[in-house]
C-alpha positions as CSV (number, residue, x, y, z in Angstrom):
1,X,-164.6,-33.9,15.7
2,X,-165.3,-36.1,19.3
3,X,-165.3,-39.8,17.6
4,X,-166.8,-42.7,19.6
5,X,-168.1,-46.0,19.1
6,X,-170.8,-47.1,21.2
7,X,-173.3,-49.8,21.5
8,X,-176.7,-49.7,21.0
9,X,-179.0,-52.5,20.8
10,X,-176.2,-55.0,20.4
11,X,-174.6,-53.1,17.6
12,X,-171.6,-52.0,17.5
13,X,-172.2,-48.1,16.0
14,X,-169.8,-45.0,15.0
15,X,-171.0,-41.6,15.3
16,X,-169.5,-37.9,16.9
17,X,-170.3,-36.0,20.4
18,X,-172.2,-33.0,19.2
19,X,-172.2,-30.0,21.9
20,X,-175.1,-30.4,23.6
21,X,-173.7,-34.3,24.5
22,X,-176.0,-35.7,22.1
23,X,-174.3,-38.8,20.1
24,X,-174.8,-38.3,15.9
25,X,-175.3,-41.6,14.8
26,X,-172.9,-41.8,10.9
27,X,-174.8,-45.0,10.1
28,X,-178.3,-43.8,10.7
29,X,-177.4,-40.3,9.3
30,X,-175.4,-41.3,5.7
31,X,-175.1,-45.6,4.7
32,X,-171.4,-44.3,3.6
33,X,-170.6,-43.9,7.1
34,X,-171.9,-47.5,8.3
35,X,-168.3,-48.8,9.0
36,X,-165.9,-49.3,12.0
37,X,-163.4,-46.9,13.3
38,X,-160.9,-48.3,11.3
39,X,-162.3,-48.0,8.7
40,X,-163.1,-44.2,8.9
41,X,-159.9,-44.0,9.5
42,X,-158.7,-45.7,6.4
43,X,-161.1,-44.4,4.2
44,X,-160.9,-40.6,5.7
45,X,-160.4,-38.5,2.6
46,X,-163.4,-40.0,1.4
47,X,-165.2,-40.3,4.4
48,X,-164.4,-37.5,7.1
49,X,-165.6,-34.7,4.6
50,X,-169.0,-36.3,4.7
51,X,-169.2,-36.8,8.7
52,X,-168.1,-33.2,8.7
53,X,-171.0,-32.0,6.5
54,X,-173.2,-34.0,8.9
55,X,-172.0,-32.5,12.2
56,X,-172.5,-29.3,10.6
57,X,-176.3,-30.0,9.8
58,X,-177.2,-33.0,11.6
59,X,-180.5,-35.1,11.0
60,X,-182.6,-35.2,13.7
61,X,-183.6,-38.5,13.4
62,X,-180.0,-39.7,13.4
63,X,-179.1,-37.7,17.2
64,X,-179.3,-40.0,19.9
65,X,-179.2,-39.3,23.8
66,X,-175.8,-39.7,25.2
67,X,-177.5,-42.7,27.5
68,X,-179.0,-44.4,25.4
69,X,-176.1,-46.0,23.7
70,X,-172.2,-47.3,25.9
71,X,-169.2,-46.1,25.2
72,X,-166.5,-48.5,23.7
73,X,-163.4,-47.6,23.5
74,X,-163.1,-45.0,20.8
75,X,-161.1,-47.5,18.4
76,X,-162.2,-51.0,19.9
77,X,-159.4,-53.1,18.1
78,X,-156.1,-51.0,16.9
79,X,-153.6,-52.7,14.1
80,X,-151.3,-52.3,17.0
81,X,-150.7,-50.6,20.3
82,X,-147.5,-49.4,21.7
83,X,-146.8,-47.8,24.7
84,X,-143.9,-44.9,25.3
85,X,-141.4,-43.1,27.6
86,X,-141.8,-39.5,26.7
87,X,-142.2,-37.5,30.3
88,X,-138.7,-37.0,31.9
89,X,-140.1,-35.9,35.0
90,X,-141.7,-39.6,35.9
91,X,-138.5,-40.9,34.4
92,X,-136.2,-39.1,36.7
93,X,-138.5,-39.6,39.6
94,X,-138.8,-43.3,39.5
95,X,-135.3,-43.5,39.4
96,X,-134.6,-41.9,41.9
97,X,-136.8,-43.2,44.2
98,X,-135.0,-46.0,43.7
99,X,-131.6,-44.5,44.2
100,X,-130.8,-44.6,40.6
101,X,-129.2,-41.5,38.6
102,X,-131.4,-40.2,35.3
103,X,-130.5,-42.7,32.8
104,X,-128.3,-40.8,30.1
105,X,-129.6,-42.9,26.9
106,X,-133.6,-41.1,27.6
107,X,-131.9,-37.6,25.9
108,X,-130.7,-39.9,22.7
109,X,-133.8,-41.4,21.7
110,X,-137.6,-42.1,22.2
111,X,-138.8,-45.6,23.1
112,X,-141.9,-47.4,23.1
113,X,-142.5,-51.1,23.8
114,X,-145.5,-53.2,22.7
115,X,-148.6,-54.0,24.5
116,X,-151.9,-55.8,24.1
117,X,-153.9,-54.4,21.3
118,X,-156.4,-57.5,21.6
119,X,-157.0,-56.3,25.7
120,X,-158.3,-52.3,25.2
121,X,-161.2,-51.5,27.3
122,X,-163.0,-48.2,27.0
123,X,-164.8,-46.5,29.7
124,X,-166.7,-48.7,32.3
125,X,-165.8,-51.7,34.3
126,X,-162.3,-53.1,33.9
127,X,-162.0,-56.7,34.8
128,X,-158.7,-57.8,37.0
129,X,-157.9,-60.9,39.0
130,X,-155.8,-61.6,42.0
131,X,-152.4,-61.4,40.9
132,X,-153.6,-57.6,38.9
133,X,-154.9,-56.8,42.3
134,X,-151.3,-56.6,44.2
135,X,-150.3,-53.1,44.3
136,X,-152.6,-52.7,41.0
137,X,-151.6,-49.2,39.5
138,X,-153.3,-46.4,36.9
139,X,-151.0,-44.9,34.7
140,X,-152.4,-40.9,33.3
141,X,-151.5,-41.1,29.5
142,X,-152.1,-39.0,26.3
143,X,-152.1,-41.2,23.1
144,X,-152.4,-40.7,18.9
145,X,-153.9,-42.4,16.4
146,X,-152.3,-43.1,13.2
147,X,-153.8,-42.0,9.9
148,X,-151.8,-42.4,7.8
149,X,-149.2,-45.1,6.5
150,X,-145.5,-44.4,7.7
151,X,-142.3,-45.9,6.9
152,X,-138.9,-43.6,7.8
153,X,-141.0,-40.8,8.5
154,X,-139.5,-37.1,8.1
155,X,-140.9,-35.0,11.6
156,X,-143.4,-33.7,9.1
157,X,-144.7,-36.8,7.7
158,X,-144.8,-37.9,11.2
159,X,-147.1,-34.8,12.0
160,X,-149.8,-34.9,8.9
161,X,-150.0,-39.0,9.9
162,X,-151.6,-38.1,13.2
163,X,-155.4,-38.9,12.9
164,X,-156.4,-38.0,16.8
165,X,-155.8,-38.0,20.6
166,X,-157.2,-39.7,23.3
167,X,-157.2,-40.3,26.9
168,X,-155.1,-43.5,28.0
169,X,-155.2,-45.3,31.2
170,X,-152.0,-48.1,30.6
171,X,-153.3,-50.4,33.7
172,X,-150.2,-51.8,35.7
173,X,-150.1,-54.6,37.9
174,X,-147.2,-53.8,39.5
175,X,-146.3,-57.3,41.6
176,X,-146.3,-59.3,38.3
177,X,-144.3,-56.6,36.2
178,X,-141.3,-56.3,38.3
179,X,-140.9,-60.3,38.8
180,X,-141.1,-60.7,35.2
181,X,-139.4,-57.7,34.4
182,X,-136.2,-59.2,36.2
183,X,-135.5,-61.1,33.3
184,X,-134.9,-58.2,31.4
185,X,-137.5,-58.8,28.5
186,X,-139.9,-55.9,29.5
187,X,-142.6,-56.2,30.8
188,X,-145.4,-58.2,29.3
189,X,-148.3,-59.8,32.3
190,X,-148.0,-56.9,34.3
191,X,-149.2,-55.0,31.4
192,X,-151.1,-56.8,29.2
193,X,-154.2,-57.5,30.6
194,X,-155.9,-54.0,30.0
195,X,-155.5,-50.8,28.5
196,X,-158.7,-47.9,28.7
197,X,-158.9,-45.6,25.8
198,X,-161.4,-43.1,25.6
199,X,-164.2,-41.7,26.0
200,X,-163.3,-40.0,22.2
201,X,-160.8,-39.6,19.7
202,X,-160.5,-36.1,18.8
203,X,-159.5,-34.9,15.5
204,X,-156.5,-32.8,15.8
205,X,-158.7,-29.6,14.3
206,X,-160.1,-29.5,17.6
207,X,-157.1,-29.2,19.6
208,X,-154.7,-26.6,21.2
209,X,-151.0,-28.0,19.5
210,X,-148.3,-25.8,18.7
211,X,-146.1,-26.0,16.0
212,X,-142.3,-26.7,16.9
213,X,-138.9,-27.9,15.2
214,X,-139.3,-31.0,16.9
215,X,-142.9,-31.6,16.0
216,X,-146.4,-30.3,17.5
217,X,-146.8,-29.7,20.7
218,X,-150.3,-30.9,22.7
219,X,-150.8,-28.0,25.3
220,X,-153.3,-29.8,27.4
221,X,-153.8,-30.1,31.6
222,X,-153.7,-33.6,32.5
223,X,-155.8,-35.2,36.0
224,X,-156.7,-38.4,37.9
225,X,-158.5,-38.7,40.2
226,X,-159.3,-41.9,42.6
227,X,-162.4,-42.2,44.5
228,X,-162.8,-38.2,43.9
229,X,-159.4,-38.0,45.0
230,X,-156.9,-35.4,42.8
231,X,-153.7,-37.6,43.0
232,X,-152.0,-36.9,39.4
233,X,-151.3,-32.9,37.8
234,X,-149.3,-32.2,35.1
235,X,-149.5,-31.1,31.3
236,X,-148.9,-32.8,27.9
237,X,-147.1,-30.0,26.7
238,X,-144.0,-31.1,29.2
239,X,-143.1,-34.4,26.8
240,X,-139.5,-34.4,26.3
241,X,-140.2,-36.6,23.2
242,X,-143.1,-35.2,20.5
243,X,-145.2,-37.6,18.9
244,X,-143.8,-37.1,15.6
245,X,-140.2,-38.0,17.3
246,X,-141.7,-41.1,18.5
247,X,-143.5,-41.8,15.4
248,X,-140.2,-40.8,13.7
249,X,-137.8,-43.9,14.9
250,X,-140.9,-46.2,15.7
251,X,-141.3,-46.0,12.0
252,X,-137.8,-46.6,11.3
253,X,-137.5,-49.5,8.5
254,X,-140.6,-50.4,8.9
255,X,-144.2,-50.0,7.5
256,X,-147.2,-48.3,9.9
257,X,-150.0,-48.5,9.2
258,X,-153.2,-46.2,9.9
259,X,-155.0,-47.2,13.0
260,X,-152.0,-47.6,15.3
261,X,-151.8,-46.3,18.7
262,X,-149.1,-45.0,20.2
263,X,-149.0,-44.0,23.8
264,X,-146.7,-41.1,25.7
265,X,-146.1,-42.8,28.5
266,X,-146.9,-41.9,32.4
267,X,-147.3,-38.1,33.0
268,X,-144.8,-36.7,36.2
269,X,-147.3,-37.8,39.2
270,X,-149.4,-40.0,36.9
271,X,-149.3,-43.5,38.9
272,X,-149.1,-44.6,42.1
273,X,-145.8,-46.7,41.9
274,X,-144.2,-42.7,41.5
275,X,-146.3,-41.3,44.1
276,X,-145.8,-44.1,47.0
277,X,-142.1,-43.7,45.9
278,X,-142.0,-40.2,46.1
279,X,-144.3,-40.2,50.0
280,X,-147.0,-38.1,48.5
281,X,-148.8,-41.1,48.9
282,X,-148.5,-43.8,51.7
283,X,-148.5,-47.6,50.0
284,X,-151.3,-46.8,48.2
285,X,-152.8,-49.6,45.4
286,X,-156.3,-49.6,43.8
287,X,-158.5,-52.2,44.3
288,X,-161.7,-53.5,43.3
289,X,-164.4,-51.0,43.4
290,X,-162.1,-48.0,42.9
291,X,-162.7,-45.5,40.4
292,X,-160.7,-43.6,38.4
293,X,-161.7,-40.5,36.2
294,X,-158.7,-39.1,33.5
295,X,-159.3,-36.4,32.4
296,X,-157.2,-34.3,29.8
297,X,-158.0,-31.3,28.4
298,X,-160.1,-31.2,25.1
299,X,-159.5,-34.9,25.0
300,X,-162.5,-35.7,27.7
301,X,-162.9,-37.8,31.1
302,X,-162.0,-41.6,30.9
303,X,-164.1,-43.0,33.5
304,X,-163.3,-46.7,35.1
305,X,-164.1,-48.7,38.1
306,X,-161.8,-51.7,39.1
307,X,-164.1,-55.0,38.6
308,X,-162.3,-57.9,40.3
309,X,-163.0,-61.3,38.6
310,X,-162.9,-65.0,40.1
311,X,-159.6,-66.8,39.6
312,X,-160.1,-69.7,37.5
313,X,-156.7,-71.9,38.8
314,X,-158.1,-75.6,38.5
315,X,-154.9,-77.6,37.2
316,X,-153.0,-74.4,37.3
317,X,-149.0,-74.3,39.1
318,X,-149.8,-71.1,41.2
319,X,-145.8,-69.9,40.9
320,X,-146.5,-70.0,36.7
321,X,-148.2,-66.4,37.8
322,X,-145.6,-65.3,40.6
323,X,-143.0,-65.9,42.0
324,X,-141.6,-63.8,45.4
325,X,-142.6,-60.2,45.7
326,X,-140.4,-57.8,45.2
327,X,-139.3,-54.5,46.2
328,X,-140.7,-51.9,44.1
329,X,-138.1,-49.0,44.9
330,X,-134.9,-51.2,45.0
331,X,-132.8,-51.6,41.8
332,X,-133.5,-54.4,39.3
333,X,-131.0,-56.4,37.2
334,X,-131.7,-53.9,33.9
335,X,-131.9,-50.8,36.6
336,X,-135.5,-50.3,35.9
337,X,-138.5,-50.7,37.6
338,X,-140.8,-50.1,34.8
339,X,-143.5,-47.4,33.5
């Protein structure tokens, strides 16, 4: 199934993208199904078979034009949201860019930090203020959701805990990660002010993944484009690191929970800090009015325009928020330069 959530009339609504576009409303089609995303997700063995019955023979009254209603983000508020490093080819290429050898500890283990669960956007405007605005970046992402609870997860338990994919855009401002990232903490203001999910989550039943000793494998093209512009090619199926890897150690002594997300990290070509890096683009940073279409395939197009919004700075010590810009291609104190 295509999950959304979408707003209609002020409310906050659930439903599936049938294939003629049209939206199947759960809540006006079954009461059962008059919950949140998390909640479906929770609640799925008891739940899903009865959306799936629906999509099969849908109500009329309960199908809704695709315009009538906006798109949230397909799960408006995930239990947490982390963010990988899965694609060796941006890995590599950042690095050296930056005149930096491939860092031997990628081929040992997966990572992922932590980003801002409380600042997901779906598609739409995305708001950003000065200080995003300096060499602002996209970054062309596939993430999962989590079904199921984990805790030291076998490959296979990994796997079945997989509830759906979606399209990620992990928005970068690029000035504020490196300076903070200089303190060798990660980064944290240069990341956390937005990340796009969207425009579904899609059950993995739809989906092209191939079984492999290392986990399932997502065979899916992957594009951005900027102001119509094709900038960003590649394929999920070229993750060094599967999902059920990732989930495999980020689930190491600890207890998951269903409704996590968990993205793969930037695609080879899929930002602008590789691309500028690399001369396939010359200094090139979004700014406001920009739009930026994701698209991966079976997954949908993630649609987003760059929305600048007023400082508000009245009492505020302008070097809390910078400090001296930095060079984006020379070596930092930890030798990175970021996702």
């Amino acid at each position: 199934m295509r999950l959304v959530t979408f707003l209609q009339e002020g409310a906050e609504k659930i439903g599936a993208v049938m294939a003629d576009g049209r939206i199947l409303d759960f809540a006006a089609a079954d009461p059962r199904l008059a919950v949140d995303m998390l909640t479906l997700i929770r609640r799925q063995d008891e739940l899903m078979p009865v959306a799936q019955a629906l999509e099969v023979e849908p109500p009329a009254a309960a199908l809704i034009e695709a315009g009538s209603g906006r798109l949230l983000a397909p799960i408006p508020r995930p239990v947490s949201m982390r963010d990988g490093y899965a694609f060796r080819q941006h890995v590599a290429t950042a690095r050296r860019n930056r005149g930096l050898e491939m860092i031997p500890e990628f081929d040992l283990f997966p990572v992922t930090y932590f980003t801002n669960h409380l600042a997901v956007t779906g598609p739409g405007g995305v708001l950003v203020q000065d200080h995003h605005l300096v060499r602002l970046d996209f970054e062309l992402e596939v993430a999962i959701v989590t079904g199921r609870p984990l805790r030291n997860a076998t490959l296979e338990e990994a796997d079945a805990a997989i509830f759906g994919y979606l399209v990620m855009n992990d928005w970068s401002a690029r000035m504020l990660q490196m300076e903070e990232m200089k303190l060798s903490l990660g980064p944290c203001k240069g990341k956390d002010f937005a990340t796009s999910l969207g425009p579904w989550l899609v059950t993995k039943d739809e989906l092209d993944l191939e079984a492999s000793p290392e986990g399932e494998v997502l065979h899916a093209a992957m594009t951005c484009h900027v102001n119509g512009q094709l900038l960003s090619k590649g394929n999920a199926d070229s993750m060094n690191w599967t999902f059920a890897q990732i989930l495999q150690r980020t689930s190491y002594g600890i207890q998951m929970q269903p409704g996590e997300v968990i993205g793969s990290g930037t695609v080879g070509t899929g930002c602008l800090l590789e691309l500028n890096g690399s001369k396939v683009t010359d200094d090139l940073w979004l700014k406001a009015g920009d739009e930026v279409v994701m698209e991966i395939e079976g997954l949908g197009r993630l649609v987003n325009t760059v929305v600048h919004a007023p400082e508000r700075l009245v009492g505020m010590t302008p070097n809390l928020l910078c400090g001296t810009l930095p060079d984006l291609y020379a070596d930092s104190p930890t030798g990175e330069a970021g996702d």
